[in-house]
N, C-alpha and C positions, 0 to 999 in steps of 0.2 A: 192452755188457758192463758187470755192475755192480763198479765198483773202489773197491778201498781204499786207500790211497796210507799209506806208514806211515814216518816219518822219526823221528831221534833227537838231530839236531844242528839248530843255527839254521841251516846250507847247506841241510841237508837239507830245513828245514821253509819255506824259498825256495822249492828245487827242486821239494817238491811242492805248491806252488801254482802251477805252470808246469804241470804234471802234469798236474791236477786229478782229478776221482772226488769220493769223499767221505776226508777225509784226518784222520789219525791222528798226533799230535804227542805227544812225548814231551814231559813237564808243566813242565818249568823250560824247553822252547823252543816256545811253545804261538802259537797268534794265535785271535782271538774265532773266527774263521769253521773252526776243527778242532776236534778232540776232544781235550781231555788223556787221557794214559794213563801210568800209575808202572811197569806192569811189562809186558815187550813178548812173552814169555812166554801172560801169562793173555790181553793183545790177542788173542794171535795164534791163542787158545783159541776164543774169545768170535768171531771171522771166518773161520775158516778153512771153515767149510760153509753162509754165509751171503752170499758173495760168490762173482764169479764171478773176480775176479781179485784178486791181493794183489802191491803193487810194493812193496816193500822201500828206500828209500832211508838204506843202510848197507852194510856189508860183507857179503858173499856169504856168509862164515862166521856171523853172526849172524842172518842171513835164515834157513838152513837148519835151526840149533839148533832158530830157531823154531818150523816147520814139521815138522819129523820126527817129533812123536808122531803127526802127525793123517793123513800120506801114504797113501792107501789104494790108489788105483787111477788112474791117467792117464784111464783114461771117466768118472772121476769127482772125482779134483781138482780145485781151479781153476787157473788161470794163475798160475806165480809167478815175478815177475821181482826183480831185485836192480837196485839203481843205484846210484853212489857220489857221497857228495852235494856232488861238485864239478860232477855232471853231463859226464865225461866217455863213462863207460860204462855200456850196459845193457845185461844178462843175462839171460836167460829160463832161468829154474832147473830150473819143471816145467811138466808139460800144454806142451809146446812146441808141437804140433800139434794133436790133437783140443782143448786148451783155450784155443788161442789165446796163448801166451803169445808166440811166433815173431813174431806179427803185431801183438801191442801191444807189443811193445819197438822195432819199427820204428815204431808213430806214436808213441810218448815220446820215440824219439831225432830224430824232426821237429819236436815240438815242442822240446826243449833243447838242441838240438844235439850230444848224445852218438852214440857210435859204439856201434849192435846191435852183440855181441856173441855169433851165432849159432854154434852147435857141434853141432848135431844133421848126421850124417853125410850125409842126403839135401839137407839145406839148404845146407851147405857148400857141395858140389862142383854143384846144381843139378841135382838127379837129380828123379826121379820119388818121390815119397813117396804110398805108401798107403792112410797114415792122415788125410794134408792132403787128396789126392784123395777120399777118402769125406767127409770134413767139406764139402768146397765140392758135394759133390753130394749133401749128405743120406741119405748111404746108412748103416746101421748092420753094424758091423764084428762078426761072427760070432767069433771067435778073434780074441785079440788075439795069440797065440803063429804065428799064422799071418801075421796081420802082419807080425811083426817077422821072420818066415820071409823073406817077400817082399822085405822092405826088405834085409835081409841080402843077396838074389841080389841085386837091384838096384845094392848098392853094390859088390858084388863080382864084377858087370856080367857075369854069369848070362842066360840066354834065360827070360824069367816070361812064361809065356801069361797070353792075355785070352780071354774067352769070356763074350760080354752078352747076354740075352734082350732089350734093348730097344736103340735107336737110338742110338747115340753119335759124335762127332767124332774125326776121325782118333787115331789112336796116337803116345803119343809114343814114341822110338826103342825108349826101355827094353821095351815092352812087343812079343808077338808075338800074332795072330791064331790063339789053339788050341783043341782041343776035347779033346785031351791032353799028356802030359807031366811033367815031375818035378814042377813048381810052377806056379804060376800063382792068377789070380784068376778067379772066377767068380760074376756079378751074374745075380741073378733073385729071385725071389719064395720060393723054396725052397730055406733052406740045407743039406738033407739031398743037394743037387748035389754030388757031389767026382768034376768030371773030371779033377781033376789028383794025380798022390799025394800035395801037401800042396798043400790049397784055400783058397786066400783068399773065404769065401762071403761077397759084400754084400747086402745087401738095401736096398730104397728104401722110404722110409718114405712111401710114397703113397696110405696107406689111411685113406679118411676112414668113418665111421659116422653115418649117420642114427639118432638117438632120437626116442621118443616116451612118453612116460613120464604117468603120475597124479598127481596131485600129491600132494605127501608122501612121496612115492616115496624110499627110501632111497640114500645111497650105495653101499651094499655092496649091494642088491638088483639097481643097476642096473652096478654093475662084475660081480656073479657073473652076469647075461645077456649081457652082452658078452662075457667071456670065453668063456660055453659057445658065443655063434654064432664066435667065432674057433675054438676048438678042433672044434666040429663042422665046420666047412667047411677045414679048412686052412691059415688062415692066420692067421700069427704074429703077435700082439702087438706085437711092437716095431716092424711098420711102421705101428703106429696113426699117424696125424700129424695128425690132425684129427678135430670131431666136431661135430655138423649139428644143429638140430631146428627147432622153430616158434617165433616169437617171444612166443608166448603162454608158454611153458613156460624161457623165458629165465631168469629169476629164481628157478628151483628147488633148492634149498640139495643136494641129493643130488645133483642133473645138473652143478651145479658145484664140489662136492667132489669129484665124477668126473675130471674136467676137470684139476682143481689134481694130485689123483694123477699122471695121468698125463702132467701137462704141455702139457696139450693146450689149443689156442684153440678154442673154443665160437662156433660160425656160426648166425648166427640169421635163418629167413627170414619176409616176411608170408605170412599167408595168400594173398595175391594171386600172389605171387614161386613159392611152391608151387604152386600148381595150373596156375600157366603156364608151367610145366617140361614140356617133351614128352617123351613115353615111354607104357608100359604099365604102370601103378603098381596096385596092391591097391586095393580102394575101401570105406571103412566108413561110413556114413550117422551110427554114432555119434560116430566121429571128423569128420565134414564140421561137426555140430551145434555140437559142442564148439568145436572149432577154427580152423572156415574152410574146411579146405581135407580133403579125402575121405581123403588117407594124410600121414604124417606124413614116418614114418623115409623110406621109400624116395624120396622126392619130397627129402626135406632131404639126403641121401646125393648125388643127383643134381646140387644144388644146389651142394654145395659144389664141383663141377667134375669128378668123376669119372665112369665110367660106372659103372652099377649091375652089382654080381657074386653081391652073397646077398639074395635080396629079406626080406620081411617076416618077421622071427621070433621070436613070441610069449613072455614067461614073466616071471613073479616081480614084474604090473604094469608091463612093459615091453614094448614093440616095437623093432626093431635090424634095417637095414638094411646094405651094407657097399658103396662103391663104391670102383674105382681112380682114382686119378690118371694123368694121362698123362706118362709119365718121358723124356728126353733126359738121355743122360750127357755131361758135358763131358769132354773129354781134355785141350785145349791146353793147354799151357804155357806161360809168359813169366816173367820176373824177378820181376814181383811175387806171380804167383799162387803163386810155392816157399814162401812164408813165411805161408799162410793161415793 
């Protein structure tokens, strides 16, 4: 997690060298190894969508002034926690769960010895959370109003069905085994599923892409080919999570603007590692000349660890193959895992 550590007093600018990240001093209490800064304001301008966490070492009401023009969305905040720079307390402001902030205020208060100060309702009493459960299994959260549905009956110890298209470990108590009901969650590939009358849809972000691309090949050429083989076959976007090709085509400026888009790690295989993947893959004599190995997309799809679901499909200079990964959901629980 990339952190910014942001102090105002000489405790503070201790405490966040105890911290560590990359750290932010206020200019009359500065040391060689931080950054001055005069106004904590325009700081907090200049990092707040450039980091993935911001710890505050100050008062919780200065932390927030900071913060409040740029708060847009908890799937899209960063973490922000507060500490006081005696290093008694830390406080996770925002992003408590999907952005971690719950879980980096328990390793700051290991390393200085201060007391987390957790308030989010699920973490308190040691419930079942949601939105912690989909982060620790990668699943992407369909509604967040559904969410916070869930977490509601949860804490107001409600029956919320569960209903998973793939394999998972037991339930914890909160949850019941349904296929209807007033609330509940339901995991699959398809969030248009609402077996409950208000559905928590996950989806698992398992879907890797094989490319194969020309060179020169644009960014937007090769995001509007993917798009169309997601949209023609069904499936959704947001469980992209990976993206595959030849390691000859590694280096391609549009295949990795693609990549940085969507956040995705770019798997690069040899020609060797391709064609000694088993299956029944498409074969082109001019892609073999070119590259090594007879198909590209589908064989790098395979590679990346999934089974192949949309084979080979042509357009715009591109070929796109679409394979799944193979999903287990965790359920357990313990102490530590409440505060992911």
């Amino acid at each position: 997690m990339k952190t910014a550590v942001i102090s105002l007093t000489e405790r503070g600018r201790a405490l966040s060298a105890k911290i560590g990240g990359d750290r932010y001093c206020y200019e009359k209490h500065c040391d060689p190894e931080a950054v001055p800064f005069a106004d904590i304001r325009e700081l907090t301008a200049g990092l707040f969508g450039k980091y993935d966490a911001l710890v505050f070492v100050c008062a919780s009401g200065i932390a927030v002034r900071a913060i409040a023009p740029h708060i847009v969305s908890k799937l899209t905040d960063p973490a922000v926690i507060a500490a006081d720079d005696c290093g008694r307390f830390v406080i996770p402001l925002l992003s408590g769960h999907i952005g971690g902030a719950n879980e980096l205020a328990r390793q700051i208060a290991g390393k200085t010895g201060a007391v987390p100060v957790i308030t989010t309702a699920t973490d308190s009493r040691g419930l079942f959370s949601p939105d912690m459960f989909a982060k620790a299994n990668g699943l992407v959260i369909c509604s967040m109003e559904a969410a916070k549905a869930v977490a509601a009956a949860v804490v107001d110890g409600r029956t919320v069905g569960f209903s998973c298209a793939y394999p998972h470990s037991p339930l914890p108590e909160e949850l019941t085994e349904a296929d209807s009901g007033s609330i509940g969650i339901r995991i699959s590939g398809d969030p248009g599923e609402k077996p409950f009358d208000v559905t928590l849809n996950l989806m698992p972000a398992n879907i890797a892409v094989g490319i194969g691309c020309k060179r020169g090949t644009s960014s937007s050429d090769i995001t509007t080919q993917i798009m169309r083989v997601f949209s023609d076959n069904g499936v959704d976007i947001r469980r992209l999570a990976a993206a595959a090709t030849a390691d000859i085509t590694a280096d391609e400026p549009g295949l990795l603007e693609f990549c940085e888009r969507f956040s995705l790690p770019l798997r690069t295989f040899s020609a060797e590692e391709l064609m000694s993947t088993p299956g029944e893959f498409a074969h082109s004599d001019f892609v073999e000349k070119v590259t090594g190995a007879d198909n590209v997309c589908e064989r790098a799809a395979v590679c990346a660890g999934g089974t192949l679901t949309v084979r080979k499909t042509a357009g715009n200079g591109v070929t796109a193959a679409v394979s799944e990964l193979p999903v287990f959901i965790e359920l357990e629980r313990n102490e530590d895992s409440c505060f992911m």
